[in-house]
C-alpha positions in Angstrom: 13.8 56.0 -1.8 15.8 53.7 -3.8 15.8 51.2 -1.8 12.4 51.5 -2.2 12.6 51.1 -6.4 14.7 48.2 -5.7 12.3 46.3 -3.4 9.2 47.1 -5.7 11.4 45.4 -9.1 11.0 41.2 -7.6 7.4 42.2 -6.5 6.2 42.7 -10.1 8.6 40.1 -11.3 7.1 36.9 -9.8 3.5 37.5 -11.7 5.4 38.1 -15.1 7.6 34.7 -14.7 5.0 32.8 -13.3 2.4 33.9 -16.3 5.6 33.5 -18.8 5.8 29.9 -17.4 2.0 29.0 -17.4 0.9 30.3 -20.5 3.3 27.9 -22.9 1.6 24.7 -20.5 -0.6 23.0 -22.9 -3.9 22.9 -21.1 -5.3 19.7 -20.2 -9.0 20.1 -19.9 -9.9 17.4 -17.1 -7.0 16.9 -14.6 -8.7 13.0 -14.0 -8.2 12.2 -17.8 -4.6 10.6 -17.1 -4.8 10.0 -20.8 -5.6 14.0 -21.7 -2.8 14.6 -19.5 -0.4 12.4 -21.7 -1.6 13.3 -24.8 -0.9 17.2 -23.7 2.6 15.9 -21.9 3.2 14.5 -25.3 3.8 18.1 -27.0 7.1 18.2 -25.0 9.1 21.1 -25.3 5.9 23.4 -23.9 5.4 21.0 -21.2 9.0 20.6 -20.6 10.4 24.7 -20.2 6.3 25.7 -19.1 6.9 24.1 -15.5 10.6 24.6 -14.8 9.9 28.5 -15.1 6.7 28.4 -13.3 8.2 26.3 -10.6 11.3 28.9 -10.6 8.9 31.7 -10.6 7.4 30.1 -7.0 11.0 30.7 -5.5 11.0 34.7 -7.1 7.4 34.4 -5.1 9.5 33.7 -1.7 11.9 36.7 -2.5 9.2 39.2 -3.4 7.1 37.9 0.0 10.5 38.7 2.1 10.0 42.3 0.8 6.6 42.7 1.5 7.7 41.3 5.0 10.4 43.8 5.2 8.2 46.9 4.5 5.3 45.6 7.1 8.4 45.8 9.5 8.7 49.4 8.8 4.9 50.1 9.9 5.5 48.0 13.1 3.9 44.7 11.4 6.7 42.5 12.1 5.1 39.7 13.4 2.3 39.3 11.0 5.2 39.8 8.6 7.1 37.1 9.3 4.1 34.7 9.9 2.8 35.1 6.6 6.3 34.7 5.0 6.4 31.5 6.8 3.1 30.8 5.1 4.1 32.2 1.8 7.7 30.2 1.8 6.2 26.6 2.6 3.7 27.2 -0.1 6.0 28.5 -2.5 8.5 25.7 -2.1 5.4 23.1 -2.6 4.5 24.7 -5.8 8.0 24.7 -7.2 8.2 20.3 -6.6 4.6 19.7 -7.9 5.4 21.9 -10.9 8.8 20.2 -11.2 7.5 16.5 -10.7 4.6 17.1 -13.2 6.8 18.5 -16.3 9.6 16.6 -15.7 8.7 13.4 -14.3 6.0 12.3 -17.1 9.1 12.9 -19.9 11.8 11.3 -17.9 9.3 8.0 -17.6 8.7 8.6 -21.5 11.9 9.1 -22.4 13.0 6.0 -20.3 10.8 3.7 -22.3 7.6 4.0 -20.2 4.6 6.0 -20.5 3.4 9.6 -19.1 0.2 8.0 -18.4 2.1 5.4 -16.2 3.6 8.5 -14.2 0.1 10.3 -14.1 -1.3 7.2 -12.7 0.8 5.8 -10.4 1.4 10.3 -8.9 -2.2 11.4 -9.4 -3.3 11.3 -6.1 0.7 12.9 -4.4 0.9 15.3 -7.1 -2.7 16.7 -6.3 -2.3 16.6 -2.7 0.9 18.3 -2.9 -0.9 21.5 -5.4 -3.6 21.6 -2.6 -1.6 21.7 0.3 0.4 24.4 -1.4 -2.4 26.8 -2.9 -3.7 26.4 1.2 -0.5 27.5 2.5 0.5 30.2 0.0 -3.2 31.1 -0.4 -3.8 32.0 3.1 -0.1 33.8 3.5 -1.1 36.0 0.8 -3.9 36.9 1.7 -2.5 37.8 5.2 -0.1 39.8 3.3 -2.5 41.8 1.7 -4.2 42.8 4.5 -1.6 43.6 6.4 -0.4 46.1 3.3 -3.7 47.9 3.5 -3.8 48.3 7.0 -0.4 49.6 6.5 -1.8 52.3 4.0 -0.3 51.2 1.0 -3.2 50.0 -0.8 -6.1 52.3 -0.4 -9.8 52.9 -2.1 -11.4 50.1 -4.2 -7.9 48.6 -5.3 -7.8 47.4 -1.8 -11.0 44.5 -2.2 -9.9 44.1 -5.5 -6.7 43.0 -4.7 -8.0 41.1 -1.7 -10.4 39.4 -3.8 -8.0 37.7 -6.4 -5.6 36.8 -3.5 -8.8 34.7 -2.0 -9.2 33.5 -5.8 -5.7 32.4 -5.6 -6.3 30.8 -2.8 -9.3 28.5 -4.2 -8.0 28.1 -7.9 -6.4 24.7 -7.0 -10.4 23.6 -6.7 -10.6 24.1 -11.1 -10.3 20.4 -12.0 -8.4 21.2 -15.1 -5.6 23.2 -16.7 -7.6 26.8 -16.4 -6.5 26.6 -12.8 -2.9 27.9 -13.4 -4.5 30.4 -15.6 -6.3 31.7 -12.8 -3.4 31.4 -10.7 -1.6 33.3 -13.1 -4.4 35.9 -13.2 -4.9 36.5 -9.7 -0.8 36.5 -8.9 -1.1 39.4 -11.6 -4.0 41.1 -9.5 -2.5 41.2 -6.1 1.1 41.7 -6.9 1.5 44.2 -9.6 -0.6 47.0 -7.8 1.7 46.2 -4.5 4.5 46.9 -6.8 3.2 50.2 -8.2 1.8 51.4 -4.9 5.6 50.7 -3.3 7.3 52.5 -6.2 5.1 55.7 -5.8 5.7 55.7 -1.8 9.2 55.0 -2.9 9.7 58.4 -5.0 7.3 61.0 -2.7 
């Protein structure tokens, strides 16, 4: 039963940190406007401590997916488990670089005498590939995850599609072309994860 508690704490977590690291990200409005992108870069401590906390939030993500794994285990899941971790872990470490290359490495190239829009420019094209190849990969682990909790019983009733439907917005928020997209990420982590937490911490105490 504790055990339980314990499992359920780095499942709700994740959403908090990830929202407490994308709300401060000033956002920029059209991810192809290099020079939007430097102009919001340019308000630096917001940029700077917004994407080292959402990028540590995406390794919490890997922790909280490990228990998710481990309690599909317990209903005989184990393989879908571990598949989706897989998914989940790949994804999650993706995140964390884009996130980290982004905040940091437009201020280090300002702060070494260049310009962010240099490093927006000349990363652009990585940087966005790297985002999409993540949101794919975590995207589509999630959402295995979920389904494997509510054929486990967890979830049940009308939270079930709900929380199945903002893991497949997850999935496709990387398609916003602008800033909103990590507010929808944020959203939807909030969605899927929180009532997986709750619904664990009730089984935990019955």
């Amino acid at each position: 039963m504790r055990r339980g508690k314990l499992h359920a704490l780095p499942i709700a977590i994740f959403p908090v940190t990830l929202a407490a690291g994308i709300l401060p990200i000033p956002i920029v409005s059209d991810y192809s406007n290099h020079l939007l992108a430097e102009q919001d870069a340019s308000q630096t401590v917001r940029w700077f401590w917004g994407h080292p906390i959402s990028g540590v939030a995406f390794g919490l993500s890997i922790l909280a997916a490990c228990y998710i794994t481990r309690y599909l285990s317990t209903k005989g899941q184990s393989r879908s488990g571990t598949i989706s971790l897989s998914l989940i872990a790949i994804g999650g470490v993706l995140y964390a670089f884009g996130l980290g290359a982004d905040g940091i490495g437009s201020l280090a190239t300002a702060a070494g005498g260049g310009r962010a829009f240099t490093f927006f420019e000349g990363s652009g094209i990585l940087v966005s590939g790297v985002f999409i190849a993540a949101s794919i990969f975590f995207g589509v682990g999630l959402i295995s995850q979920v389904i494997g909790v509510s054929h486990a019983g967890l979830l049940k009733g009308v939270i079930r599609i709900v929380v199945l439907t903002a893991a497949i917005i997850f999935l496709v928020s990387t398609a916003i072309p602008s800033g909103w997209g990590l507010y929808v990420v944020a959203g939807a982590a909030i969605v899927v994860y929180l009532p997986i937490a709750n619904a664990l911490w009730r089984e935990s105490t019955q």
